[in-house]
LUMBAFI-215856 format. One record per residue (C-alpha): residue number from 1; residue in three letters; x, y, z. Coordinates in Angstrom, 2 decimals. Example, Ala and Ser with C-alpha at 12.3 -4.5 7.8 and 13.67 -1.06 7.14 Angstrom:
REM residues 2
[pt 1,Ala,[12.30,-4.50,7.80]]
[pt 2,Ser,[13.67,-1.06,7.14]]
This chain:
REM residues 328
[pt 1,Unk,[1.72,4.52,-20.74]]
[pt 2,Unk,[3.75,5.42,-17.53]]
[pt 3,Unk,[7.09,7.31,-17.35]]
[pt 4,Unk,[8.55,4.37,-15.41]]
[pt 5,Unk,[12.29,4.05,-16.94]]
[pt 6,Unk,[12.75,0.05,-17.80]]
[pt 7,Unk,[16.18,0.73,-19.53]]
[pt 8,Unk,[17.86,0.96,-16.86]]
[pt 9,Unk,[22.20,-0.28,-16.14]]
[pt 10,Unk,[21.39,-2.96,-13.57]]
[pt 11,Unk,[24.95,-2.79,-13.15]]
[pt 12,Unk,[24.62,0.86,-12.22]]
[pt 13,Unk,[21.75,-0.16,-9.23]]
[pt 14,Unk,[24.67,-1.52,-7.32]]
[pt 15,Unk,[24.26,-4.03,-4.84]]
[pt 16,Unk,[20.57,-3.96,-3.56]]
[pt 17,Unk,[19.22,-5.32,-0.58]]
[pt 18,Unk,[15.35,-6.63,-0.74]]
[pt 19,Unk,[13.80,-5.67,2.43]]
[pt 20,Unk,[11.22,-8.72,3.03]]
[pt 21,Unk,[9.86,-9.97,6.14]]
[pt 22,Unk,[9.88,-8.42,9.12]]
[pt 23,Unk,[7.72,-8.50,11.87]]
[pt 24,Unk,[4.59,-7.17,11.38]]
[pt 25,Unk,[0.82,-8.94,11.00]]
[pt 26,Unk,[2.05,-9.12,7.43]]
[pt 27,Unk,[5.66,-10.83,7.05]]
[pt 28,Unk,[3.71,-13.82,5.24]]
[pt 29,Unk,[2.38,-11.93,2.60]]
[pt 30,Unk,[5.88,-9.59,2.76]]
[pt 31,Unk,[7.99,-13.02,2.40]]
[pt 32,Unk,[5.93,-13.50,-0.67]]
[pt 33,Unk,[6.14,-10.53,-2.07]]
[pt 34,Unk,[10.00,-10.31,-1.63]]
[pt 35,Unk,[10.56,-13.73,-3.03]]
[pt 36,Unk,[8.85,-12.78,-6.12]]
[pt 37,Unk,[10.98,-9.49,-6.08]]
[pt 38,Unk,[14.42,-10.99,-5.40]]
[pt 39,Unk,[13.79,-13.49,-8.68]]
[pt 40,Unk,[12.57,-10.49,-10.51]]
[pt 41,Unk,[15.67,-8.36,-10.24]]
[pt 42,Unk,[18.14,-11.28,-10.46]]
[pt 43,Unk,[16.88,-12.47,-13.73]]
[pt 44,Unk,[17.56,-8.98,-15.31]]
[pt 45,Unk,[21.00,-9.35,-14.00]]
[pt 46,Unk,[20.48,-7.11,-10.75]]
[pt 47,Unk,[23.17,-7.84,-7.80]]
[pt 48,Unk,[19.99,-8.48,-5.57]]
[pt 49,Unk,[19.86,-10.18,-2.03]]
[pt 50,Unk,[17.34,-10.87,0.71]]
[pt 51,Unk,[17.48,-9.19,3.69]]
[pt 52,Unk,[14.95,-9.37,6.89]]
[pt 53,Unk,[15.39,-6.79,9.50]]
[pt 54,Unk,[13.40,-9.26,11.80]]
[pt 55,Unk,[16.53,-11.16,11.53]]
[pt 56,Unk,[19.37,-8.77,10.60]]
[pt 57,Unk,[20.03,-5.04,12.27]]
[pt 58,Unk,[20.11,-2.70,9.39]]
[pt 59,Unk,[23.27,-1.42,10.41]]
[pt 60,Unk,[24.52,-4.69,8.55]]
[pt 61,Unk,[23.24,-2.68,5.22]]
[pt 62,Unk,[25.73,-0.17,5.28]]
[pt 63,Unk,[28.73,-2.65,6.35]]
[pt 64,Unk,[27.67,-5.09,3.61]]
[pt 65,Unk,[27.90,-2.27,1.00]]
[pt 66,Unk,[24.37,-2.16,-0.33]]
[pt 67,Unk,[23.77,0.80,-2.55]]
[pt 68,Unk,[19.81,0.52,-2.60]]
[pt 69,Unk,[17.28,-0.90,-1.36]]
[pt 70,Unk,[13.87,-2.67,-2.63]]
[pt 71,Unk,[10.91,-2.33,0.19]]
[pt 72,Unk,[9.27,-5.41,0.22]]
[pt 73,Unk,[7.67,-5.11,3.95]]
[pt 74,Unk,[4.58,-4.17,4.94]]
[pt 75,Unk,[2.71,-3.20,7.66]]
[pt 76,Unk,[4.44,-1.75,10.35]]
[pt 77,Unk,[8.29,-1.68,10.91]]
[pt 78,Unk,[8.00,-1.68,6.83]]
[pt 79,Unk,[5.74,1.19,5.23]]
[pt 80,Unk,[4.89,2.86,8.51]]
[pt 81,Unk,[8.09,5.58,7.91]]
[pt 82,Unk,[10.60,3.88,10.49]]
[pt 83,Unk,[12.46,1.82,8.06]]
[pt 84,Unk,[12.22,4.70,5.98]]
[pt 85,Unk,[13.78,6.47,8.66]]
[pt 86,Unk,[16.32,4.40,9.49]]
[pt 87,Unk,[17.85,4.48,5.62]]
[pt 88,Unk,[17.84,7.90,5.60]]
[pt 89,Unk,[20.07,7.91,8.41]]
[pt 90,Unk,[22.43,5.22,6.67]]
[pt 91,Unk,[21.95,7.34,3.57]]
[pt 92,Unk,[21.03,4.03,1.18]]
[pt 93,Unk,[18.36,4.96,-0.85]]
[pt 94,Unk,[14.66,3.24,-1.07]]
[pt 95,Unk,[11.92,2.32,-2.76]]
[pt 96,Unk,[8.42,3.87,-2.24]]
[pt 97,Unk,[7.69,7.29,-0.49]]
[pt 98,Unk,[9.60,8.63,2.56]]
[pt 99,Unk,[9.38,9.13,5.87]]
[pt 100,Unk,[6.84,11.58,6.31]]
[pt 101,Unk,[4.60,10.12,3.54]]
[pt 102,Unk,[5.04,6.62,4.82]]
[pt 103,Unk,[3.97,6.76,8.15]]
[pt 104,Unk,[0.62,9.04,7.37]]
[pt 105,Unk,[-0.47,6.67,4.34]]
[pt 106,Unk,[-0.21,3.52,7.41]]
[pt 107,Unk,[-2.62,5.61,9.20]]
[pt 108,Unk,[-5.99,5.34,7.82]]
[pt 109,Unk,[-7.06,8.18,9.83]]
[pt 110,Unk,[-4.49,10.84,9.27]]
[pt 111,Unk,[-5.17,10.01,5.70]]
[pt 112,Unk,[-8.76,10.53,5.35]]
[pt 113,Unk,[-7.97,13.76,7.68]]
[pt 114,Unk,[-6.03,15.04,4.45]]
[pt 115,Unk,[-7.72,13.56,2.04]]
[pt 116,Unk,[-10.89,15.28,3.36]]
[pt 117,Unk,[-9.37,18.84,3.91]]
[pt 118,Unk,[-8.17,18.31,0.30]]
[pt 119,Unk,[-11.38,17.80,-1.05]]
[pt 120,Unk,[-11.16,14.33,-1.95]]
[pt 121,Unk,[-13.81,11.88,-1.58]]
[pt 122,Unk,[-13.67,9.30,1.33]]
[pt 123,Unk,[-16.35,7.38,3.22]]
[pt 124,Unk,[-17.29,8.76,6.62]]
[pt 125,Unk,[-15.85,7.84,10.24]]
[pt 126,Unk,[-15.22,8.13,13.56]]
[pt 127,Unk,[-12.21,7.17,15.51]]
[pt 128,Unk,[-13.57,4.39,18.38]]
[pt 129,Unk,[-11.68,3.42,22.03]]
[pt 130,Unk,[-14.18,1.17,23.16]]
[pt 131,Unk,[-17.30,-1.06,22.04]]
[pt 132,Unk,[-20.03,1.70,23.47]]
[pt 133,Unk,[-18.15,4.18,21.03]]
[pt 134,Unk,[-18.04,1.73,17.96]]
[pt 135,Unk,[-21.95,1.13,18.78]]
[pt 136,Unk,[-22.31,5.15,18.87]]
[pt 137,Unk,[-20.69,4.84,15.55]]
[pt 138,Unk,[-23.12,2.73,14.13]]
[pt 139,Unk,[-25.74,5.34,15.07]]
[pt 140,Unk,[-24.15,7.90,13.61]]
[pt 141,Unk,[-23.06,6.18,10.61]]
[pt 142,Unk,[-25.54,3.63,10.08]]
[pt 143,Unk,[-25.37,0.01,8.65]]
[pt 144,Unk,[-23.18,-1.51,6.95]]
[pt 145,Unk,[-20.31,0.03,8.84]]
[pt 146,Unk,[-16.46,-1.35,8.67]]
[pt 147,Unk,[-14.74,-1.61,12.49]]
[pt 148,Unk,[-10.92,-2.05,11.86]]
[pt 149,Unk,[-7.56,-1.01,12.92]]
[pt 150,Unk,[-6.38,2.34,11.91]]
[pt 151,Unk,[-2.69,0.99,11.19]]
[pt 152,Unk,[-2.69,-2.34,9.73]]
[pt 153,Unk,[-3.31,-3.74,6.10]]
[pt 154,Unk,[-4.24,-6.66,4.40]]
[pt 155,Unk,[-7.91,-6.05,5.92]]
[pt 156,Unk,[-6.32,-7.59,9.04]]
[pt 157,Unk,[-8.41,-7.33,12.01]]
[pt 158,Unk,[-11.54,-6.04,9.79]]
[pt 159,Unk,[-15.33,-7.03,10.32]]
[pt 160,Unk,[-18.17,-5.64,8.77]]
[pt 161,Unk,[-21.03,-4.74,11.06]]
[pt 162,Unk,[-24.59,-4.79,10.30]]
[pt 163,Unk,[-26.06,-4.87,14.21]]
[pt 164,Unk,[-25.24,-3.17,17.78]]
[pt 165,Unk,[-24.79,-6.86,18.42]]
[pt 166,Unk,[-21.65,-7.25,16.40]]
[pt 167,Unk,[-20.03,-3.74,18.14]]
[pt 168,Unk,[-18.25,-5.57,20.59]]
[pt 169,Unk,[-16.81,-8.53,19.09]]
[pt 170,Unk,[-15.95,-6.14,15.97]]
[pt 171,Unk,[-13.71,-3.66,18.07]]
[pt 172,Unk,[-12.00,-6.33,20.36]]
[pt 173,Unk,[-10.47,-7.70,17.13]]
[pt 174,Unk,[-9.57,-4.38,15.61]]
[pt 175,Unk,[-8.33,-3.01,18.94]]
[pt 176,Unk,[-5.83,-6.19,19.26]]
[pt 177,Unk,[-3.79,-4.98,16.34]]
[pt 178,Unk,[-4.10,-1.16,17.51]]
[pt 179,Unk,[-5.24,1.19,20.07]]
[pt 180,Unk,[-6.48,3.34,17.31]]
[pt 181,Unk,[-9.83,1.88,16.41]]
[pt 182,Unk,[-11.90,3.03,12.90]]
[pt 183,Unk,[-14.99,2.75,11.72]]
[pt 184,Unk,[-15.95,3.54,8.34]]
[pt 185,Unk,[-19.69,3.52,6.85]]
[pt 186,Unk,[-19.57,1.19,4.15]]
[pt 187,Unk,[-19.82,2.43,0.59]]
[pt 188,Unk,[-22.28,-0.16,-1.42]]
[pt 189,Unk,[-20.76,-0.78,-4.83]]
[pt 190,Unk,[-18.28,-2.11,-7.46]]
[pt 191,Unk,[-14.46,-2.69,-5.50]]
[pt 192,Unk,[-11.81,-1.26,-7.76]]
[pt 193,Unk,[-8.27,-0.44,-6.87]]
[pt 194,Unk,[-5.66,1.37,-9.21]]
[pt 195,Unk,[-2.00,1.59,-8.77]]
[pt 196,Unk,[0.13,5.17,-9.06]]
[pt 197,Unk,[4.07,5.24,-10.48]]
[pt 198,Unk,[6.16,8.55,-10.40]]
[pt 199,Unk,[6.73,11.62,-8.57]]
[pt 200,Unk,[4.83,15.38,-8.07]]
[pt 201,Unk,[3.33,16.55,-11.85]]
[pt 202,Unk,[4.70,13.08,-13.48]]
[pt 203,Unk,[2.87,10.66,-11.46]]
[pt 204,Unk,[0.34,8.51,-13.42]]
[pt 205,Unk,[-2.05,6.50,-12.60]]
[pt 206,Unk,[-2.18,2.26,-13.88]]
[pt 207,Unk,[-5.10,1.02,-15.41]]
[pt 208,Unk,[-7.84,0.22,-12.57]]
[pt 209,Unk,[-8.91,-3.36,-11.43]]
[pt 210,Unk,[-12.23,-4.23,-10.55]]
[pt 211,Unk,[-12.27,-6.94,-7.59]]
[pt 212,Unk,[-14.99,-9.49,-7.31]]
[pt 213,Unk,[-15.26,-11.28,-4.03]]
[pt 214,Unk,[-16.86,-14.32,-2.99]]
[pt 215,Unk,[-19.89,-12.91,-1.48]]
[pt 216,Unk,[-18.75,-9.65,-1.76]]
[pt 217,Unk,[-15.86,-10.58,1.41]]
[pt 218,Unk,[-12.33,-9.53,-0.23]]
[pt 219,Unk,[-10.56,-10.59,3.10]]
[pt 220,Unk,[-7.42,-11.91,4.11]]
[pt 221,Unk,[-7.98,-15.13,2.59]]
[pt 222,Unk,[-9.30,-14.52,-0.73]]
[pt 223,Unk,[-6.68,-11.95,-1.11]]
[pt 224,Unk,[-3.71,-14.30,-1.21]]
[pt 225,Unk,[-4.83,-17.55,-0.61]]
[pt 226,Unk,[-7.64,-18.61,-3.06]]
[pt 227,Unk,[-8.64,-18.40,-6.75]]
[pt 228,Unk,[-11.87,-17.22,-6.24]]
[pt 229,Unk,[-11.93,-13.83,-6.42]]
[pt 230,Unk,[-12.39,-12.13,-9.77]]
[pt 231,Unk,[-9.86,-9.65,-10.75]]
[pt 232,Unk,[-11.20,-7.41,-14.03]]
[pt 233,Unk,[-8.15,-5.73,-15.61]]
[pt 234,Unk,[-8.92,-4.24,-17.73]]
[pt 235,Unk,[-12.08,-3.07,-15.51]]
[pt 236,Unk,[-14.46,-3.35,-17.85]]
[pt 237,Unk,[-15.85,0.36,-15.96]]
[pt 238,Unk,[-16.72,2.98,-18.75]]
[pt 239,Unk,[-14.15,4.66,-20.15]]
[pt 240,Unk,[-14.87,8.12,-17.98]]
[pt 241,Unk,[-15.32,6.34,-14.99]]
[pt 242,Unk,[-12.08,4.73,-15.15]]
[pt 243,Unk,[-10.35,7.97,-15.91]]
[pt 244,Unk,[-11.74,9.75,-13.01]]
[pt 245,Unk,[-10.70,7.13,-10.65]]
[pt 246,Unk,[-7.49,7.58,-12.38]]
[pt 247,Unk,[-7.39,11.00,-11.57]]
[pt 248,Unk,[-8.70,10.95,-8.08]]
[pt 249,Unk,[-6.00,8.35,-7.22]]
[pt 250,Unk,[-3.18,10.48,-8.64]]
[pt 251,Unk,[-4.28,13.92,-6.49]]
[pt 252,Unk,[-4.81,11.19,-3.38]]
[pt 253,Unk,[-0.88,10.24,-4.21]]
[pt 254,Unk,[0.48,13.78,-4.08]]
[pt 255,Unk,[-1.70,15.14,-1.45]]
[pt 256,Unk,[0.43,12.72,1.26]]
[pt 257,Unk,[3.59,13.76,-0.83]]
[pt 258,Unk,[4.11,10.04,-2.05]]
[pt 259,Unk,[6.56,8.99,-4.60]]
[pt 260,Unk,[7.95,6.04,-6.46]]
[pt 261,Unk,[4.66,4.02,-6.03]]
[pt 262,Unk,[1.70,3.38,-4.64]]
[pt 263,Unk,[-1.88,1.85,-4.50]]
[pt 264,Unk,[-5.25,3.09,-3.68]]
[pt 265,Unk,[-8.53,1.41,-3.00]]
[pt 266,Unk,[-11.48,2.88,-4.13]]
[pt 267,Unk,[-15.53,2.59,-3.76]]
[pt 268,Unk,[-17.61,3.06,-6.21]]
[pt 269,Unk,[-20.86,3.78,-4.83]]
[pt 270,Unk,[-23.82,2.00,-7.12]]
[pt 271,Unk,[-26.32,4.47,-6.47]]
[pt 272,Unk,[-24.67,7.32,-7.63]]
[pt 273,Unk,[-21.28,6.25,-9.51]]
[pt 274,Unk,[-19.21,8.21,-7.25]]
[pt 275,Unk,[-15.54,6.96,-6.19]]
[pt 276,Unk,[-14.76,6.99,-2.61]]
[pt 277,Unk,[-11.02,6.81,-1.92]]
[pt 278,Unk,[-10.47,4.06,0.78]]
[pt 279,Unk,[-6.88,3.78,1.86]]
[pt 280,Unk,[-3.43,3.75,0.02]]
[pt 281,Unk,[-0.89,0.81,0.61]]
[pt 282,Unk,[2.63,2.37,0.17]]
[pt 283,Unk,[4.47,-0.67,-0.17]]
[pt 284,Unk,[2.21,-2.75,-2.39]]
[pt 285,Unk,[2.09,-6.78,-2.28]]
[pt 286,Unk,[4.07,-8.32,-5.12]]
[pt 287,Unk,[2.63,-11.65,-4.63]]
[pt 288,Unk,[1.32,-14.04,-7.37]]
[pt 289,Unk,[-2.54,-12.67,-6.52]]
[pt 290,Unk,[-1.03,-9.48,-6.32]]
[pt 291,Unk,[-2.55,-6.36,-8.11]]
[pt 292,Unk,[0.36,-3.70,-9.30]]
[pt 293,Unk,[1.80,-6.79,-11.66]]
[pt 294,Unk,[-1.59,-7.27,-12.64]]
[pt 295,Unk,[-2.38,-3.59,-13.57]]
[pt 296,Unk,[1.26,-3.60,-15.18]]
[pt 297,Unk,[1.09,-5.74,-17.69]]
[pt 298,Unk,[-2.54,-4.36,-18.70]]
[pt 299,Unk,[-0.45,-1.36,-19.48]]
[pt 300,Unk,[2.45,-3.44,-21.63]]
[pt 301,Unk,[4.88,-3.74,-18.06]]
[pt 302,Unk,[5.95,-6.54,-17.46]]
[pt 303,Unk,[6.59,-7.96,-13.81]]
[pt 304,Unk,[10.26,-7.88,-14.24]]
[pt 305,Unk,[10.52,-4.44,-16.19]]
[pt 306,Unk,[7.75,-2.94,-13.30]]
[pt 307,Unk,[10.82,-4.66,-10.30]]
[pt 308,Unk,[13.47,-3.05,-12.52]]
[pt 309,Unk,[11.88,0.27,-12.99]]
[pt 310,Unk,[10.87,0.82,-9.56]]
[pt 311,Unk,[14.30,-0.35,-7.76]]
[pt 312,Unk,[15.93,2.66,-10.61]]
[pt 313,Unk,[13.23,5.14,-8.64]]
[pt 314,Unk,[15.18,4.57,-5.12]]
[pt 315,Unk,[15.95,7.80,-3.50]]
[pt 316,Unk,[16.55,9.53,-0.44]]
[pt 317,Unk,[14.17,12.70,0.97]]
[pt 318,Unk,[17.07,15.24,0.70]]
[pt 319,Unk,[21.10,15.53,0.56]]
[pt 320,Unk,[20.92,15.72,4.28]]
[pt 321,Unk,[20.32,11.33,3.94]]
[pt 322,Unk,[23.79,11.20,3.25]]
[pt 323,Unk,[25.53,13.95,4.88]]
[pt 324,Unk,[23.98,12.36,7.78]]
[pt 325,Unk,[25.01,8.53,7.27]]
[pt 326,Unk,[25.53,6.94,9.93]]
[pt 327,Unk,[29.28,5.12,10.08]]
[pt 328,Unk,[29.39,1.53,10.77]]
């Protein structure tokens, strides 16, 4: 069971200001997310508003006297470390991991730079800035290979290439949503992804979910918008399979310094059984399809107690947050 504290004084959060929105590829899903949020808190009795930055400078945080806030954004402008950045400066403490966290976790490739020198599993890749280089990819990768943006989430902007034929077409949609093109051989196997709560030596890993996909595509679509997709939770995996996910998610975590929560997608490649570490989503959808509630109340959390107990994990990353607030 996790260390996440549900008794918490809601009346001790303060007034809290869910961060939802926004203006990345993502404010659809982040609107979703932060509804879901907002009726979370506020049924435990928590003094919660919405709040979306797309519409509202933050400055109006510290002159409306919010004590914390609840990151429900994603993408960029939300997990990418500038919001991050920005409450440090107003010295009103978050959800999620900080600044320098957040912004390497939105970059795929930074990650699997650390994740690599760290010794952690993680599909090949090369970083692309036009179709000839995403075809030399292919070469050097082989087929199946994944073309999408290095900075974006949600598997926007994501194809799966199987020809030199597709090179093209694959990087002119990844390169719309970023200069910063990847591609990633494809790992053949079972989907899983498995949610982290904590900080440093306490952080602990959720139980894992195994995804199953219409045809094996667990895009855009069947992420939020469809009943299709299987979600296995628990995963059904062996027992020591699912633990070493476990723990290969929770070194993943602290090796980009996160805190408070997080999510990691995994690979588990069927020839071998070996876990691949994909990407980590630092401000995880809270949506009705999404997958931290789901993993949650495998492990007895409920959605509300999981809202609660991650709003109580709010912090800044140092004293120098608030001796630096800025005045409105």
């Amino acid at each position: 069971m996790t260390q996440l504290n549900t008794n918490v004084d809601v009346k001790a959060l303060g007034k809290v200001a869910v961060l939802m929105g926004g203006s990345s590829a993502e404010r659809e899903v982040s609107l979703m997310s932060g509804t879901g949020v907002l009726q979370a808190l506020r049924s435990r009795g928590v003094d919660a508003h919405a709040f979306d930055p797309s519409e509202t400078d933050l400055i109006e945080l510290k002159r409306g006297g919010y004590a914390r806030c609840f990151i429900a954004l994603h993408g960029r402008h939300g997990e990418d470390g500038t919001v991050q950045g920005a409450l440090e400066l107003l010295g009103i403490p978050y959800t999620g991991p900080g600044v320098m966290a957040s912004s390497i976790a939105i970059d795929k490739i930074m990650t699997k730079r650390i994740w690599r020198f760290e010794g952690l599993s993680t599909p090949d890749w090369r970083l692309v800035s036009s179709a000839a280089e995403t075809e030399q990819a292919l070469q050097a990768l082989g087929a199946p290979m994944i073309v999408k943006p290095s900075r974006e989430g949600s598997t926007i902007g994501l194809t799966k290439v199987t020809s030199a034929e597709q090179c093209a077409k694959a990087y002119a949609l990844a390169s719309q949503y970023d200069p910063e093109v990847l591609c990633e051989q494809f790992i053949e196997g079972d989907e899983t992804t498995c949610p982290v709560l904590g900080e440093g030596a306490a952080a602990q890993a959720l139980p894992v979910i195994r995804i199953v996909a219409p045809e094996g595509n667990y895009d855009y679509q069947n992420k939020y918008f469809t009943d299709t997709t299987q979600y296995h939770c628990p995963s059904g995996l062996p027992a020591h399979e699912e633990a070493v996910i476990q723990r290969l998610v929770e070194k993943a975590f602290r090796a980009l310094g996160c805190r408070g929560w997080a999510r990691a997608d995994i690979m588990i490649r069927a020839s071998d059984r070996q876990p691949f570490l994909l990407e980590i989503n630092t401000s995880p959808g809270m949506t009705g399809h999404s997958l931290v509630p789901m993993s949650a109340r495998a492990a007895g959390l409920s959605y509300e107690d999981l809202c609660v107990g991650i709003l109580a994990t709010a912090s800044l990353d140092s004293a120098a947050g608030h001796e630096g607030a800025i005045q409105p």
